[in-house]
N, C-alpha and C positions, 0 to 999 in steps of 0.2 A: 504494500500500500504506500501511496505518497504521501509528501505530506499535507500539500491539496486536499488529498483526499478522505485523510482524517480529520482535516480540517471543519471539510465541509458537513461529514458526518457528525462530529459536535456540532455543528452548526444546526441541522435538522433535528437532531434531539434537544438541544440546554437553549438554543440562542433567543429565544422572546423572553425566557424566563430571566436567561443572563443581563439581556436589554433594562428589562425592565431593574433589576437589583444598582446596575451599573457601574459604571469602571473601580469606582474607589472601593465600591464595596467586596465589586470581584476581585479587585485584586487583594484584598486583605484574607480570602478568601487562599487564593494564590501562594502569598507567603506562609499560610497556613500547613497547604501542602509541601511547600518546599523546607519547612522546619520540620513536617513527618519523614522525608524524605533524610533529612539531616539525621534524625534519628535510626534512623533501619539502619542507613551507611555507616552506621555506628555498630549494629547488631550481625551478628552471624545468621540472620534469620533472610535467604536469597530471596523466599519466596515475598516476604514484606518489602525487602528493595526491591524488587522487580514490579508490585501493584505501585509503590510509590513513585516509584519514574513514570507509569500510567497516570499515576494520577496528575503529576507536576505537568505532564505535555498536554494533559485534557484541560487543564487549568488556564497553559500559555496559550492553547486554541480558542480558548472563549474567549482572552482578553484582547486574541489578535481579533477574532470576529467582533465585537463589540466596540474595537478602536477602528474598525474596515481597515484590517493588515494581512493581505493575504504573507502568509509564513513562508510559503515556498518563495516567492519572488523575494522576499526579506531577505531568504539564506543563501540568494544567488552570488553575495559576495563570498560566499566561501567555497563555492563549487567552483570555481575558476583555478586555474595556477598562478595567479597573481595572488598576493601576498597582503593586498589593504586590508584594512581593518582589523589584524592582527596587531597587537601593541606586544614591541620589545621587550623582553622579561630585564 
């Protein structure tokens, strides 16, 4: 699957609901998942990091659909062999 196309799939189930709640709230919703997500990566437990990485990409898909950000075109600068938007460690 793409990411388009999971995209759009959140989009068809969560997105009037998401609309309506809206950005600030989805996103605090967001960092919610990405502190569970902190947590598992912490834990031996594969099967809880693996829902949680679901759950963190199902998160960054509603807030791209409710900011109108398609993701795939967003991650185009990384598909390339050019090197922008990478910052020097």
């Amino acid at each position: 699957m793409h990411i388009r196309e999971f995209q759009k799939l959140i989009s068809r189930k969560y997105e009037k609901r998401d609309r309506q709640r809206g950005v600030p709230r989805t996103f605090l919703w967001f960092v919610e998942e990405v502190g569970e997500l902190a947590t598992a990566l912490a834990s031996e437990d594969r099967n809880n990091r693996q829902e949680e990485f679901a759950d963190v990409l199902a998160w960054l898909c509603t807030l791209a659909n409710i900011s109108d950000v398609d993701l795939e075109n967003a991650c185009a600068k990384y598909t390339g062999d050019d090197v922008k938007g990478f910052k020097p460690k």
